[in-house]
MIKE-122142 format. One record per residue (C-alpha): residue in three letters; y negated, x, z negated. Coordinates in steps of 0.1 Angstrom, whole numbers, plus 5000, padded with zeros to 4 digits. Layout:
AlaYXZ
...
REM end
This chain:
Unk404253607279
Unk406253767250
Unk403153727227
Unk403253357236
Unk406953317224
Unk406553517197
Unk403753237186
Unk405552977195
Unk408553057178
Unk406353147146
Unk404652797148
Unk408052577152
Unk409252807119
Unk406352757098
Unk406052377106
Unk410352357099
Unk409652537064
Unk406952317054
Unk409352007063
Unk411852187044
Unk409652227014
Unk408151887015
Unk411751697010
Unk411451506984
Unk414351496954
Unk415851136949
Unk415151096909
Unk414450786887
Unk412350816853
Unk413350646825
Unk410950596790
Unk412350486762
Unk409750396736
Unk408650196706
Unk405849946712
Unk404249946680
Unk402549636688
Unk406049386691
Unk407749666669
Unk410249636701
Unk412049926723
Unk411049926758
Unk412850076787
Unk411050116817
Unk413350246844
Unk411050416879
Unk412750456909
Unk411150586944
Unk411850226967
Unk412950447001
Unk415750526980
Unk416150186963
Unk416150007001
Unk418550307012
Unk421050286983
Unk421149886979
Unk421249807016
Unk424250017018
Unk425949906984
Unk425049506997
Unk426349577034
Unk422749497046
Unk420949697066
Unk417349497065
Unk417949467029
Unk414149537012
Unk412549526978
Unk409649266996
Unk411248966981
Unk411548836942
Unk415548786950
Unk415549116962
Unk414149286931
Unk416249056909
Unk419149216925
Unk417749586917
Unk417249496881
Unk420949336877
Unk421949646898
Unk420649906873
Unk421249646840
Unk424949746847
Unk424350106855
Unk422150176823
Unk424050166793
Unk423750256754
Unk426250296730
Unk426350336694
Unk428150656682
Unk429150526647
Unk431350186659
Unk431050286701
Unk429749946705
Unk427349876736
Unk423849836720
Unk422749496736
Unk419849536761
Unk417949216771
Unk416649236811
Unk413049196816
Unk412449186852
Unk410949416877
Unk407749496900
Unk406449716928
Unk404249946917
Unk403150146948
Unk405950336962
Unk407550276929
Unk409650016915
Unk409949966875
Unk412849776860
Unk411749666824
Unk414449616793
Unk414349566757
Unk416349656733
Unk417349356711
Unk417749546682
Unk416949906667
Unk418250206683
Unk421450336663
Unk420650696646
Unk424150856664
Unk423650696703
Unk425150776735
Unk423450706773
Unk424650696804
Unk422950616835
Unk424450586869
Unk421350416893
Unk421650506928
Unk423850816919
Unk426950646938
Unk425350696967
Unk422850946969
Unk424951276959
Unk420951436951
Unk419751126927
Unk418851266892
Unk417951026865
Unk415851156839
Unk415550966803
Unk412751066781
Unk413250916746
Unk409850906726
Unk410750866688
Unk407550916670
Unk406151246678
Unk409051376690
Unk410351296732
Unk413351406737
Unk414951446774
Unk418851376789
Unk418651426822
Unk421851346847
Unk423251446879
Unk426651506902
Unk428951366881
Unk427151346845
Unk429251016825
Unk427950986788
Unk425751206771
Unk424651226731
Unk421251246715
Unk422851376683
Unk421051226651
Unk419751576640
Unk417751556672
Unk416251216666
REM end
């Protein structure tokens, strides 16, 4: 009988640590790139949509709140047009980002912007998606600039970070 328990008590902590080890981190990727073709920035914002339907029906007060519908995903892409910023170091003006829409993709969903015009040389970021409520969410930016990808990455209670011009 002891052998027994000692099994069973083995089993019930090996399938706990691979539950433990299978948790997921809340994170969104962001890409910031130059289409060559439009000669236009893009910013593709990816988020994981558990924790989109998790933050969102909390922040709306609706529980059966879900990306399934175009309103619904109109409301994400407003949601993280306010929460993703970019702001010039040399006048600290907002650089002006023009909202493209969003999609599913999978168990993702991509919120597409543009910038209207250039990217300054001196620029500050910040972005705050989902972070208000999920305490874990990291948002990752990777900045291509020709060659070169440069990475902010922000968590807890990150505000504004630079991409100092000697970087770009």
């Amino acid at each position: 009988m002891t052998r027994s328990w000692l099994l069973y008590i083995f089993s019930v902590l090996l399938f706990g640590a691979s539950i433990t080890l299978a948790h997921r981190v809340p994170e969104g990727l962001t890409t910031i790139e130059l289409n060559e073709n439009t000669e236009t920035i893009e910013i593709v914002h990816r988020l994981h949509n558990h924790d989109v339907e998790l933050a969102l029906s909390e922040i709306l007060n609706d529980p059966q709140w879900s990306l399934d519908t175009l309103e619904a995903r109109a409301q994400l892409a407003l949601y993280v047009e306010k929460r993703f910023q970019i702001i010039n170091r040399s006048n600290e003006k907002l650089v002006e980002l023009k909202l493209i829409g969003a999609e599913l993709e999978g168990d993702e969903i991509l919120v597409f912007q543009e910038a209207v015009n250039p990217l300054p040389n001196s620029l500050a970021m910040r972005h705050d998606a989902l972070r208000e409520i999920i305490s874990e969410q990291v948002n990752t930016v990777n900045i291509l600039l020709g060659s070169q990808t440069r990475t902010l990455v922000f968590e807890k209670q990150d505000k504004w970070k630079e991409l100092p011009e000697n970087n770009r």
